[in-house]
C-alpha positions in Angstrom: -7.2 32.1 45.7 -5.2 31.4 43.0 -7.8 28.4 42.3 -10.6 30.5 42.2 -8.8 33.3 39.8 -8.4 30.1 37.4 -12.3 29.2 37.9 -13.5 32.4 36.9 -11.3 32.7 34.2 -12.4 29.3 32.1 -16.0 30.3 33.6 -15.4 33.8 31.6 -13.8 32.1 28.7 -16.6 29.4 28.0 -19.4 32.4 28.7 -17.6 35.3 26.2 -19.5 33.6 22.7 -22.7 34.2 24.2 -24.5 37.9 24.4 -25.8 40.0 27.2 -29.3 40.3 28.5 -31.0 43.2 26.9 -33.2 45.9 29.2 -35.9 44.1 30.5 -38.4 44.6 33.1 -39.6 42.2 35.8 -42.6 41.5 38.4 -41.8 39.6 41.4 -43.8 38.1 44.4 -41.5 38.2 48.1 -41.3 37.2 51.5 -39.8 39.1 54.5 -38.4 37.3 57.4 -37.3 39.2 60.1 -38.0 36.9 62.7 -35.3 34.5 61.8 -32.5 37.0 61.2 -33.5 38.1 65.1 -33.5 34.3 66.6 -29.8 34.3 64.8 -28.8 37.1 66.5 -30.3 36.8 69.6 -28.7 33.0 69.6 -26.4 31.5 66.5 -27.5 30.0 63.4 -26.8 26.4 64.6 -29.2 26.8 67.4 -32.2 28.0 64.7 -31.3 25.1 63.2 -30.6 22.4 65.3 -34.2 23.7 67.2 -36.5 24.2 63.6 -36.6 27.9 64.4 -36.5 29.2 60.8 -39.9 30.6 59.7 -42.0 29.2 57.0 -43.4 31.1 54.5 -47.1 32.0 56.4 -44.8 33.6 59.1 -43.2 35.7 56.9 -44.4 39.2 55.4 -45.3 38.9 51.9 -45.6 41.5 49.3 -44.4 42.1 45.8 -42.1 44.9 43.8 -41.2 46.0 40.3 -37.4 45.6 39.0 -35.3 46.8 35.9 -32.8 44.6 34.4 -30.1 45.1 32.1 -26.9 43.7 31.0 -24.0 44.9 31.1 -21.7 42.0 30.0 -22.6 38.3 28.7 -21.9 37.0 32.4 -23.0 40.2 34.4 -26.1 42.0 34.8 -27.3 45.2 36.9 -31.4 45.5 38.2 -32.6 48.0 40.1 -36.1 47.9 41.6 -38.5 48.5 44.5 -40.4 46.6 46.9 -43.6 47.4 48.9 -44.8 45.0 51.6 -46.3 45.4 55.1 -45.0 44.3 58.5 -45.0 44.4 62.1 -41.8 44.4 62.5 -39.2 46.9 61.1 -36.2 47.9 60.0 -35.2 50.2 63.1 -35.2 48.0 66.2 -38.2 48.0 68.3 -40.9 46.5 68.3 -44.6 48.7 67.5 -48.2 47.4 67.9 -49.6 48.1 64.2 -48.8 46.6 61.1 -46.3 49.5 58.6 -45.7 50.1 55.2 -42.2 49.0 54.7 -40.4 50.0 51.2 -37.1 49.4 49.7 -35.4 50.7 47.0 -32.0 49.0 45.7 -29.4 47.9 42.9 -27.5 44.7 42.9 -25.0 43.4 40.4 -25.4 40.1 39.5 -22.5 37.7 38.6 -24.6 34.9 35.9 -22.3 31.7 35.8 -23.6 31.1 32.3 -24.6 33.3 29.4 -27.9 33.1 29.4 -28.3 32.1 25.8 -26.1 28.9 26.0 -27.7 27.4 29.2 -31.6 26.9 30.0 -31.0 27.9 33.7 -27.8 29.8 35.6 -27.1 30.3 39.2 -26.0 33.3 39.8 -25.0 35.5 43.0 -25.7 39.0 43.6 -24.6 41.9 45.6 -25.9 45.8 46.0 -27.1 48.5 47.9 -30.7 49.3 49.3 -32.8 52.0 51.1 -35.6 51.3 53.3 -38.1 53.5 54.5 -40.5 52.5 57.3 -42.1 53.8 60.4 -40.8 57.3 59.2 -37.7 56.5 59.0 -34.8 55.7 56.3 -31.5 53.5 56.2 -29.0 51.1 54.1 -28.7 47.9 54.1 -26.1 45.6 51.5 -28.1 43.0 50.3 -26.4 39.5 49.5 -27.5 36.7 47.4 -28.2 34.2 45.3 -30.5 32.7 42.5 -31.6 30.7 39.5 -32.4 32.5 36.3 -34.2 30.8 33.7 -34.5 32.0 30.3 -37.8 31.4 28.2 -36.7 31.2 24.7 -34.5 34.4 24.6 -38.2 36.3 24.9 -38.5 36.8 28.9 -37.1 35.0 31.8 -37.9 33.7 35.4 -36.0 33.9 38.3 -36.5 33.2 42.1 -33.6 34.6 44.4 -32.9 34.6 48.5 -30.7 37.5 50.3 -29.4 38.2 53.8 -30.2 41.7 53.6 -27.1 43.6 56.1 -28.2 46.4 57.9 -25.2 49.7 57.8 -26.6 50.7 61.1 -25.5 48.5 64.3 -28.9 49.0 65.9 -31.2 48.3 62.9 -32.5 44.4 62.5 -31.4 42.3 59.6 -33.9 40.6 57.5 -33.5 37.3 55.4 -35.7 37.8 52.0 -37.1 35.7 49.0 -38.7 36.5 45.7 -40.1 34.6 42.7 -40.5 36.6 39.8 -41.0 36.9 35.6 -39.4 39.4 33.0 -40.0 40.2 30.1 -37.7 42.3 27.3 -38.4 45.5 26.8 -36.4 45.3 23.0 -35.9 42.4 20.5 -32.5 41.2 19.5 -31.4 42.3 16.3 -31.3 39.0 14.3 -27.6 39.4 12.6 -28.5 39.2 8.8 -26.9 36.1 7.3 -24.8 36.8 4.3 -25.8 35.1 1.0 -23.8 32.0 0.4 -20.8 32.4 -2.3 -21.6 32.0 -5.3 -20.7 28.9 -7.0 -17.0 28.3 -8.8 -17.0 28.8 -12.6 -17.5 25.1 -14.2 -14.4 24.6 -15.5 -15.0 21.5 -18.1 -12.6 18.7 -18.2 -10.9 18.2 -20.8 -10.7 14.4 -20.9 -7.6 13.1 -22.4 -7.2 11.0 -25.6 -6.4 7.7 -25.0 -5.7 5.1 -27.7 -4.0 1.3 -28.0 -1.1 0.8 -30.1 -1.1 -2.3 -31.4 2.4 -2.8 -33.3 3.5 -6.5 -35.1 7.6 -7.2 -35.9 8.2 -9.2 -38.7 11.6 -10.8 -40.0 12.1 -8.5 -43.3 13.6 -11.3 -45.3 10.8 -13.9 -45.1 8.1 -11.9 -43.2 7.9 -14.4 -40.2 6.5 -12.8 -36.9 9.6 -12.1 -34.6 9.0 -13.0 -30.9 10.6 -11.8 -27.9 10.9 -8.1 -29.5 11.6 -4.8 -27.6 9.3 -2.8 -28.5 9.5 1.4 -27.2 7.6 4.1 -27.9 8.6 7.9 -26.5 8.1 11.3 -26.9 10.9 14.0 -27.2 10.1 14.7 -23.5 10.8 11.0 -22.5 7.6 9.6 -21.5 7.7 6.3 -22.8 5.6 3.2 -23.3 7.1 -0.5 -23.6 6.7 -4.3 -23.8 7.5 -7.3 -25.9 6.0 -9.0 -28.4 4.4 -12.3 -28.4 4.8 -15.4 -30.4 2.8 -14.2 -33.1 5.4 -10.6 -33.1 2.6 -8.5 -32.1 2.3 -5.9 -28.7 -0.9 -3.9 -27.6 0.5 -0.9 -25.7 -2.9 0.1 -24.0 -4.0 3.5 -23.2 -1.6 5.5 -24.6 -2.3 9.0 -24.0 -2.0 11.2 -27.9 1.3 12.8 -28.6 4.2 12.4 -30.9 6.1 9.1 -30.6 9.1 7.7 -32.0 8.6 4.0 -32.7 11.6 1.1 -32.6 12.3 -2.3 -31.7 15.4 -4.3 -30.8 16.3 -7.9 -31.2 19.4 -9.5 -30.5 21.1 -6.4 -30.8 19.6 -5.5 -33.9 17.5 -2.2 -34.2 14.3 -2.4 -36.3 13.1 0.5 -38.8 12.0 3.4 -37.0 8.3 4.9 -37.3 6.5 7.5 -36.3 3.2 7.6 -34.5 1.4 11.0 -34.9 -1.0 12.8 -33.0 -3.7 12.4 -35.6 -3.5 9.3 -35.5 -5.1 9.7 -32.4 -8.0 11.1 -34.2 -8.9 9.1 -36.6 -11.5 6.4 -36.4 -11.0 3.2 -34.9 -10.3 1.6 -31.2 -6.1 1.3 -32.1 -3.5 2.5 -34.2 -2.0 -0.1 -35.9 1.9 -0.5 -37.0 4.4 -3.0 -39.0 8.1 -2.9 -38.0 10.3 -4.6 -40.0 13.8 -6.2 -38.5 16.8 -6.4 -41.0 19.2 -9.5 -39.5 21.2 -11.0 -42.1 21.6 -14.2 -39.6 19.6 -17.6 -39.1 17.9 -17.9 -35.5 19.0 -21.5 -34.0 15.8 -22.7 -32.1 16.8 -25.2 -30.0 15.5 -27.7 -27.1 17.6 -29.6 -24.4 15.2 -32.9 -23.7 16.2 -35.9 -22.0 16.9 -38.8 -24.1 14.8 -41.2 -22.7 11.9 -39.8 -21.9 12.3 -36.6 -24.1 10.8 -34.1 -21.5 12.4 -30.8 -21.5 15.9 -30.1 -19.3 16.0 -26.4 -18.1 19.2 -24.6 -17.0 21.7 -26.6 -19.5 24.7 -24.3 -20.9 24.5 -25.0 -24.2 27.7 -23.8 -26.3 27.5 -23.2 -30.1 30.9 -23.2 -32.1 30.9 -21.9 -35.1 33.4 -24.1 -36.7 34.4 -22.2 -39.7 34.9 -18.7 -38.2 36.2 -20.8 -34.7 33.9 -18.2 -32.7 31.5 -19.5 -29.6 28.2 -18.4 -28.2 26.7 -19.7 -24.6 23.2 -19.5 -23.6 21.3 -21.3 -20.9 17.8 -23.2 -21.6 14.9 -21.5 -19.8 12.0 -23.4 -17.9 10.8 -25.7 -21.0 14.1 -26.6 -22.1 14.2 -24.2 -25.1 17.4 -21.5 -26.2 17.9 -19.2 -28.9 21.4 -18.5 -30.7 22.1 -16.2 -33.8 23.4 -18.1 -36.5 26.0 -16.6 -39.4 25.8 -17.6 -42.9 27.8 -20.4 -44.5 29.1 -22.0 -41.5 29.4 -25.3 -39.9 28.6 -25.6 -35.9 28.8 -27.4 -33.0 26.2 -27.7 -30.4 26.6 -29.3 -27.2 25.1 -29.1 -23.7 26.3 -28.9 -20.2 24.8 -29.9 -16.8 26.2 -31.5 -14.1 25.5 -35.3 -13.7 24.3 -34.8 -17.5 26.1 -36.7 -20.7 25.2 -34.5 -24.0 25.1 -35.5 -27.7 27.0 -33.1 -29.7 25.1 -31.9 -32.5 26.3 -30.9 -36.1 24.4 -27.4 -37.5 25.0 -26.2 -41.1 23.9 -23.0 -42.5 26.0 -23.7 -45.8 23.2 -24.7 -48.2 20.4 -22.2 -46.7 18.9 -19.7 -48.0 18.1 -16.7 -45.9 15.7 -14.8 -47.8 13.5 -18.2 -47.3 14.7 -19.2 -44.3 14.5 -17.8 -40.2 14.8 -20.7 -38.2 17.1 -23.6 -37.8 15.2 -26.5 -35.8 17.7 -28.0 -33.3 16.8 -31.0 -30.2 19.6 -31.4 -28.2 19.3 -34.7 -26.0 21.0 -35.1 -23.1 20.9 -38.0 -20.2 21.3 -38.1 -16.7 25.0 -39.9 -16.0 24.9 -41.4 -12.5 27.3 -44.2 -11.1 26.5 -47.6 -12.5 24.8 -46.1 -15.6 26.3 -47.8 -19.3 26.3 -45.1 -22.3 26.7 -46.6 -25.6 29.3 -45.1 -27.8 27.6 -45.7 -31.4 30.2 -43.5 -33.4 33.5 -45.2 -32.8 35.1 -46.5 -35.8 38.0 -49.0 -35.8 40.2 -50.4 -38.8 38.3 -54.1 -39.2 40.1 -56.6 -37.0 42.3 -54.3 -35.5 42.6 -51.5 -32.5 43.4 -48.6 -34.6 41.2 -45.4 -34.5 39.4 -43.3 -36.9 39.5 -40.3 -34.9 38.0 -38.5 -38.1 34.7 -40.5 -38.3 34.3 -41.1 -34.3 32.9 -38.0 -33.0 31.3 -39.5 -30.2 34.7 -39.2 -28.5 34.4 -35.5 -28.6 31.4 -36.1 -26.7 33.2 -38.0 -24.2 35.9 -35.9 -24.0 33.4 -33.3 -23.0 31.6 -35.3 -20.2 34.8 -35.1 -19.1 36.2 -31.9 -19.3 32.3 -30.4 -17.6 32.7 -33.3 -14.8 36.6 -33.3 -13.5 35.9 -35.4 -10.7 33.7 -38.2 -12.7 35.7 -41.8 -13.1 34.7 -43.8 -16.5 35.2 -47.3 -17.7 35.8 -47.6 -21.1 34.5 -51.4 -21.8 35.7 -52.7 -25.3 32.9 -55.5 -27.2 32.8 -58.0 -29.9 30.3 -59.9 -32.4 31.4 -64.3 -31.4 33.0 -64.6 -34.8 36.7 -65.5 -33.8 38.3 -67.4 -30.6 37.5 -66.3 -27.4 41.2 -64.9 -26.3 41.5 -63.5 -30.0 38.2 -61.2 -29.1 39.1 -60.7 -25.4 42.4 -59.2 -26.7 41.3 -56.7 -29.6 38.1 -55.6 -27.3 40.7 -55.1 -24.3 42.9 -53.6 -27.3 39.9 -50.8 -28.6 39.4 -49.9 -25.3 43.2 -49.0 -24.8 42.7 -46.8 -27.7 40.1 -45.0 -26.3 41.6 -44.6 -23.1 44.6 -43.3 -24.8 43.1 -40.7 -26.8 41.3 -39.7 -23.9 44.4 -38.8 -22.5 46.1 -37.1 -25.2 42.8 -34.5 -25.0 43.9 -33.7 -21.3 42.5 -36.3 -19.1 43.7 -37.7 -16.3 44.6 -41.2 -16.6 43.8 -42.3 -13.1 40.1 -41.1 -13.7 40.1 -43.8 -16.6 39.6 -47.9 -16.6 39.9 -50.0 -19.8 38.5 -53.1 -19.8 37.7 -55.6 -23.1 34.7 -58.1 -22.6 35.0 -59.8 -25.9 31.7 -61.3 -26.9 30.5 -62.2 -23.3 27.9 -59.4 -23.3 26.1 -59.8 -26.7 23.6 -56.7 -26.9 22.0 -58.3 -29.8 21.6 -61.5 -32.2 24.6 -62.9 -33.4 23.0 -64.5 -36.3 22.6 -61.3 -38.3 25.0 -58.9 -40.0 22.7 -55.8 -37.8 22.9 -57.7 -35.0 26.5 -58.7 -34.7 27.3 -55.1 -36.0 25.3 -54.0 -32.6 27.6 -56.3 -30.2 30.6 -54.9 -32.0 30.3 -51.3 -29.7 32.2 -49.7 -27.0 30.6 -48.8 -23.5 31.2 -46.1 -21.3 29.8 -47.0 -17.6 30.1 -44.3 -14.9 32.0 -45.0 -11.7 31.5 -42.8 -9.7 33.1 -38.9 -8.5 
């Protein structure tokens, strides 16, 4: 039951947007049989069946009738109507030898399973009461049934039904009965008027926004060289803010910059430019960009330097290169990017010393003045730093060592390549060196075995006064056994008159 309470309910629900059948009148054609409602009761309705005993339509009475239909709901309508046909049999029980008039009057309530509006056909089942009149005489029956209604473009409708007409009175005979029939409304459905469409939302026009590039250039306010590598802000007192950096020629395009006030500035190794201004007419005026000059006060040189390797001279990235000011003993460490190139702030009238760092690397150690420059004509200090790769087995010749002639003492002033090597040293602690002592083939052989093996001693020695550990050093002399060059020549026996540093290893 519960089932069927659910079935009605969705049937209801699905049925409720449609709309009810207006008053309408119908003519229908109909049978009579109440030869098969006796074989039922005389037997069962399995034995009509099973034997074929139902009547066909020539058996039955035929006749036609009149009906009023109107809805009440968008699933249930109510007709009433009467029927006129002739037949011998009746009503009453018995049996008489002459055809009678036979009418019947009733109303049924009918149950549609689908709003007739949504759905081009419906069952539906119906139920009422009727009143007969034949032979002289009157009664009630219930009829039961069911049917198809078809509607016919919401205009009229056709419908065909068959009921079990139930007789109140024990001794009167049932009847089965069919009709086909076609309706027609009797009013037309008011057409709901459909509302005119909103109008259309005020145009609003857009106010497009005003858009410019700013296209500002940094110069060095001393010589008026472009300034690279500048960072260049603009903002508005509300913060929005535009930025970049400027190219090799000093010049950034800030694009689309939408028009208000800015504040314009730069900044360059920790140096502020000259503030500007940028306008909001400036937005205005003609022209694709708005156009600025800052100017960048720094009283110092720019060092622009390159690590390369010394024999082939391609660039050497990620070297720590260390600048000492010598005068004002200060020191400045930068790295080398990607193509082996560094920048370092220089002061005025001072002396410097530039070296690199890498492991497995050997660096020259390079001597920078800014004594005799002038700044107001002068930016940039040009600097290549070589460096070499220092693997075990490799020989470095050290070209600025100076000895008294004929003898083993140093001239620690004018040798600076042993600041070099103390260097190596100091940025490689675990790298072990042989210090190799040469001469030219003037003098005996054990007189020029002795002072090279002397010289090399020296070396060693100083070596070791700067803080390294002597069992990371060898001294060896070699005398004149391994010319490097001629020894007919003053250059060449000058060249052969060298100390070596070979690399032995971690």
């Amino acid at each position: 039951m519960k089932k069927i309470l659910i079935l009605l309910f969705v049937i209801l629900s699905f049925s409720a947007i449609g709309q009810k059948k207006l008053p309408s009148v119908a003519l229908h054609y109909s049978f009579t049989d109440f030869q098969t409602a006796m074989k039922i009761k005389a037997s069962s309705l399995g034995s009509v069946l099973k034997n074929g005993q139902w009547s066909n339509f020539p058996m039955m009475d035929a006749g036609y009738g009149v009906s009023y239909w109107q809805g009440l709901h968008k699933n249930f309508d109510i007709n009433a109507g009467i029927n006129y046909t002739k037949s011998i049999y009746t009503f009453p029980a018995g049996t008489y030898t002459a055809t009678q008039k036979l009418f019947t009057f009733e109303a049924n309530g009918i149950f549609k399973f689908l709003a007739e509006n949504k759905a081009a056909v419906t069952p539906y089942i119906s139920a009422g009461a009727g009143l007969y009149s034949n032979a002289g005489k009157t009664g009630f029956y219930a009829p039961l049934g069911l049917g198809l209604h078809a509607n016919l473009w919401d205009e009229a409708f056709v419908f065909t039904s068959a009921q079990y007409r139930l007789s109140f009175n024990k001794n009167d005979n049932k009847a089965f009965f069919y009709q086909i029939g076609v309706g027609t409304n009797l009013l037309r459905r008011k057409e709901k008027p459909i509302p005119p469409p909103p109008p259309p939302p005020p145009v609003v026009e857009e106010v497009k926004p005003v858009l410019k590039d700013v296209a500002i250039w940094v110069k060095d306010e001393a010589t008026n060289l472009p300034l690279p590598d500048v960072e260049v802000t603009i903002k508005t007192a509300d913060g929005k803010t535009y930025s970049g950096k400027s190219d090799e020629d000093g010049k950034l395009v800030l694009s689309n910059v939408s028009k208000d006030e800015y504040a314009v500035e730069g900044k360059l190794n920790g140096i502020i430019t000259e503030s500007k201004k940028i306008e909001p007419a400036m937005f205005d005026a003609a022209g694709n960009a708005i156009n600025l000059i800052l100017l960048h006060n720094d009283p110092r040189f720019t060092l622009s330097g390159k690590a390369v390797d010394k024999k082939g001279g391609n660039p050497v990235a990620d070297v720590e290169v260390s600048v000492t000011n010598n005068t004002k003993t200060s020191l400045q460490q930068v790295n080398t990017n990607n193509d082996g190139q560094f920048k370092v702030q220089l002061d005025a009238a001072s002396d410097f010393s530039v070296s690199g760092k890498k492991a497995g690397y050997f660096s020259n150690i390079e001597q920078v003045s800014t004594k005799e420059l002038n700044r107001s004509t002068t930016l940039y200090v040009k600097l290549e730093l070589e460096i070499q790769p220092a693997k075990a087995g490799q020989k470095f010749v050290l070209n600025n060592i100076f000895f008294e002639t004929n003898k083993a003492t140093l001239n620690t002033v004018a040798s600076t390549d042993l600041d070099r090597l103390v260097k190596y040293l100091q940025d490689n602690p675990s790298a072990r060196v042989e210090i190799q002592g040469h001469t030219d083939s003037r003098g005996s052989v054990a007189l020029n075995n002795r002072l090279s093996k002397n010289r090399a001693m020296s070396v060693m020695n100083y070596l070791i006064g700067k803080g390294i550990a002597a069992n990371r050093l060898v001294a060896n002399g070699y005398g004149s056994s391994q010319p490097a060059d001629t020894n007919n020549t003053p250059e060449g026996r000058a060249n052969n008159r060298r100390v070596e540093v070979k690399i032995l290893g971690e």
